[in-house]
N, C-alpha and C positions, 0 to 999 in steps of 0.2 A: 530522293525517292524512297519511300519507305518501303517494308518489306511486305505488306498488305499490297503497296501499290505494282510491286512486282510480280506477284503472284498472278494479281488481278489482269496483267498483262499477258505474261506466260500463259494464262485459261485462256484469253479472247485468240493468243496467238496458236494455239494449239486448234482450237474452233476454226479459225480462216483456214489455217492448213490443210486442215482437214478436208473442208470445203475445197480444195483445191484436186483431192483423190479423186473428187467425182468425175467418170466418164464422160457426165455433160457438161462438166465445168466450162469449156471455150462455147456450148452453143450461145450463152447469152453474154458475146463479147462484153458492155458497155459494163455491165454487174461483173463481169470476171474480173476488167481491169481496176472497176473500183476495189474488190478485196483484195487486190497484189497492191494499191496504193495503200491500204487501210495496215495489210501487214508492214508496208516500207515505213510507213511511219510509224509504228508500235516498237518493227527493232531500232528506230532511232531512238525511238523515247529510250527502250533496252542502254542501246551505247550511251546516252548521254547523263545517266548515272556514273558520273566522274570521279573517281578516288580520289581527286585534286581538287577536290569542291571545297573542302573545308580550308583550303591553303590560302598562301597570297598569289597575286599576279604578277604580271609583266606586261606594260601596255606600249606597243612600239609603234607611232603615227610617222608617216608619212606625205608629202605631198604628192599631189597627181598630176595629171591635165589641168591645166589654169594659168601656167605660170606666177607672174607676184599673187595673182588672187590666190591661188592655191596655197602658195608657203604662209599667206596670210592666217588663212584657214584652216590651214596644221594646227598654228599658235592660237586662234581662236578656240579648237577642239581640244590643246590640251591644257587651256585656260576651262574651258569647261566642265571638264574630268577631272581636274584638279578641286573645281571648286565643288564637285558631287563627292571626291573622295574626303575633304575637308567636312562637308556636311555628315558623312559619315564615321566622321573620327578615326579617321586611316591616316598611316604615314605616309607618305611622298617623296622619292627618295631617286632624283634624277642620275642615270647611268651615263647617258651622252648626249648629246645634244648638237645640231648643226642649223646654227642660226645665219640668216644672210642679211644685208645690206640693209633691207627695209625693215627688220625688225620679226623679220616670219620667221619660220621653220623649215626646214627642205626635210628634218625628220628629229627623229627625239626618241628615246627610250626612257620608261620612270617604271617603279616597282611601287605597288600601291599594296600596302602589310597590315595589317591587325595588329594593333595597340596591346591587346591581347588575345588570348585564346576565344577562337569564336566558338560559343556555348550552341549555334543552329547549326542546321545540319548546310547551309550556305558559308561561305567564308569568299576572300577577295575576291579569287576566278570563279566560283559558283555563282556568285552574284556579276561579276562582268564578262564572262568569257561570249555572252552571245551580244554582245556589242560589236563584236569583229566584222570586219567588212569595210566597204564603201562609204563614204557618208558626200554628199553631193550637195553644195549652196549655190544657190541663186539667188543674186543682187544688184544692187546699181555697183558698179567699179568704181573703190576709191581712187585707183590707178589708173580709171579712163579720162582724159583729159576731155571727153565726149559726154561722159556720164552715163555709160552704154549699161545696159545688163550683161551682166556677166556670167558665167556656168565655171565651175571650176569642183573640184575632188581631191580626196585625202583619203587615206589607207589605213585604219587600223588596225591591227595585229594584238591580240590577246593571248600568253602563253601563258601556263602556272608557272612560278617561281620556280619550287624545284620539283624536278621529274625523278624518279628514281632511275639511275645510270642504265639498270638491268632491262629498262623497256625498250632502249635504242641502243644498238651496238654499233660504235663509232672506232672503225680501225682509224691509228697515227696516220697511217699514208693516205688517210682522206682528207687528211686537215693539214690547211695552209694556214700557219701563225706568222703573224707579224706586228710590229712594236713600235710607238711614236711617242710622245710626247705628250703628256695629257695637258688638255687648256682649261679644264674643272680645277674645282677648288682638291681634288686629289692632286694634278698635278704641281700646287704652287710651293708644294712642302717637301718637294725630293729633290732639288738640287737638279731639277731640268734633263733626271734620269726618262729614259723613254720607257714608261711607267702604262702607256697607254694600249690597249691589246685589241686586233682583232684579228679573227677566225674563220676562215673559209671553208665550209663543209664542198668537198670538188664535185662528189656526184649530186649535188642537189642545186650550188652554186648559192645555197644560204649563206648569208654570213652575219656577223654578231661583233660588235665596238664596244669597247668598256672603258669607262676613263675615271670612273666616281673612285676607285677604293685608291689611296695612298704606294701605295705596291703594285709593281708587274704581278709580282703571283697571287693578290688580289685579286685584283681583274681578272687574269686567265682562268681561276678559278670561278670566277663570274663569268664573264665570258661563256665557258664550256655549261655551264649551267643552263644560260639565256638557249644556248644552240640544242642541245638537249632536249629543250622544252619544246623549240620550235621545231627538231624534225619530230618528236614525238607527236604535236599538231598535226604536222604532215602526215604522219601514218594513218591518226585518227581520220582525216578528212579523207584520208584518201579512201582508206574503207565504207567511207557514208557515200563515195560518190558509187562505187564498186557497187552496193546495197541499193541506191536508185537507177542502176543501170540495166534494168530489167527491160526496158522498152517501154515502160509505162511513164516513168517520172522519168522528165530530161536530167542528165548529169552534168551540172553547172556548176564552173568553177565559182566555189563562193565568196571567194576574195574579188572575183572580176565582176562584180555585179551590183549596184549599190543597195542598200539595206533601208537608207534612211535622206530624206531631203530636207533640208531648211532652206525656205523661200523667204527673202529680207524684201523682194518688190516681181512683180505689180500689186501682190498682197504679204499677207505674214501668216506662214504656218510651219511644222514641224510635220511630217508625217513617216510613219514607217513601214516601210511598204511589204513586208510580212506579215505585221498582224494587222494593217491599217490604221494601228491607231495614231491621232492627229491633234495635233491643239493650235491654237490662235497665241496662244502664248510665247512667243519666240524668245522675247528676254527671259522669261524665265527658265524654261530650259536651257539657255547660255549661262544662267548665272548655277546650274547645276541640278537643275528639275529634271532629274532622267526618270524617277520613281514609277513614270505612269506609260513610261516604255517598258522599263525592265520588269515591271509585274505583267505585261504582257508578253513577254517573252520567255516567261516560265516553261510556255508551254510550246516553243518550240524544238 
């Protein structure tokens, strides 16, 4: 957001407010409440000018409801992501990973970085951070011995890399550490030390696995970084729900709501169900076609 477009905001936001002085502001409910939506969305635009725009990310999927489809579907999504980060000339730089039986994912954590300094005023999280959410496929089940359609879901999670410590204050006696064994290629080079870290933030019940760096104090130091990032999300989100709780705009958890659906049958489409935008093109967005979501969602 440039400093023109700030301004330009700050004046319209100053203009509704003020419209809001007026004595008769509630007699035309229907016009009142559209300018209490018009200012919630203007301070979002406000908030979502992100110090951490220009940084790298931290992308942490999930499976959901689905069962086998679902963990399928993790690995499918960060086959995807992978292959958009790839097309973007980013690093890929897996943290942990909890793969099962059939090949799926039950969840996964990867850091997606700049090769180098990003010259736009976008960088990894600026460009991915509204990815985050639900994402919801619909298919024939390779798993149904029926050939049934299937409904299944996956979690994404979008954090910046790194958060500056002094945004979240994290007392020792909130965190529960604990240490195992890494089964990444950081654990095959320590002599089977328990190398492997994770972290439990108690009041939020967040927690964070790290198994990539060679070292316990590696990881813990990655570790506390990932969880950092993730309650500082949490502050932020929690403030955007706080700012739509006005009575006007429902306050929805935006993690519990899907964003996005891929339909594999009775037809093929993509759709996103914030900005609506849609395509027929299903493999290609699998193979890392996000371009014509993510310039849509600049804007939200």
């Amino acid at each position: 957001m440039s400093e023109m477009d700030k301004k330009e905001i700050e004046m319209e936001l100053a203009e509704l407010e003020s419209q809001m002085q007026d004595p008769n502001f509630w007699q035309d409910k229907d016009k009142a409440q559209s300018v209490i939506k018009q200012i919630s969305v203007l301070k979002n635009k406000q908030a979502s000018k992100n110090k951490y725009d220009k940084g790298d990310a931290v992308l942490s999927l999930f499976f959901g409801a689905g069962g086998d489809d679902a963990e399928d579907w993790c690995k499918i999504l960060f086959e995807m992501y992978s292959k958009y980060a790839e097309s973007k000339g980013w690093n890929i730089s897996i943290l942990n990973e909890h793969k099962t039986e059939h090949s799926g994912l039950k969840s996964i954590s990867f850091e997606l970085s700049e090769k180098s300094t990003p010259t736009s005023k976008q960088g990894v999280y600026g460009i991915m951070k509204n990815e985050a959410g639900v994402h919801r496929l619909v298919r024939i089940s390779p798993f149904s011995s029926k050939s049934l359609r299937h409904t299944s879901f996956a979690l994404l999670e979008v954090v910046p890399k790194f958060v500056n410590p002094s945004e979240v204050e994290i007392p020792d006696k909130d965190l529960k550490i604990e240490f195992s064994r890494s089964t990444g290629a950081g654990g095959q080079n320590v002599n089977k030390r328990d190398t492997a870290v994770r972290i439990v933030h108690l009041p939020t019940k967040i927690s964070v696995h790290v198994e990539a760096e060679r070292s316990q104090q590696q990881n813990r130091e990655k570790a506390m970084e990932m969880l950092t990032a993730k309650l500082y999300q949490k502050k932020v989100s929690q403030q955007k729900i706080e700012r739509e709780s006005l009575g006007v705009i429902d306050a929805e958890n935006e993690w519990g709501h899907q964003i996005r659906s891929y339909v594999f049958h009775p037809y093929r489409m993509v759709k996103d169900h914030r900005t609506d935008v849609e395509t027929s093109d299903v493999d290609g967005v699998l193979e890392g076609g996000l371009d014509i979501f993510i310039e849509a969602e600049k804007d939200l």
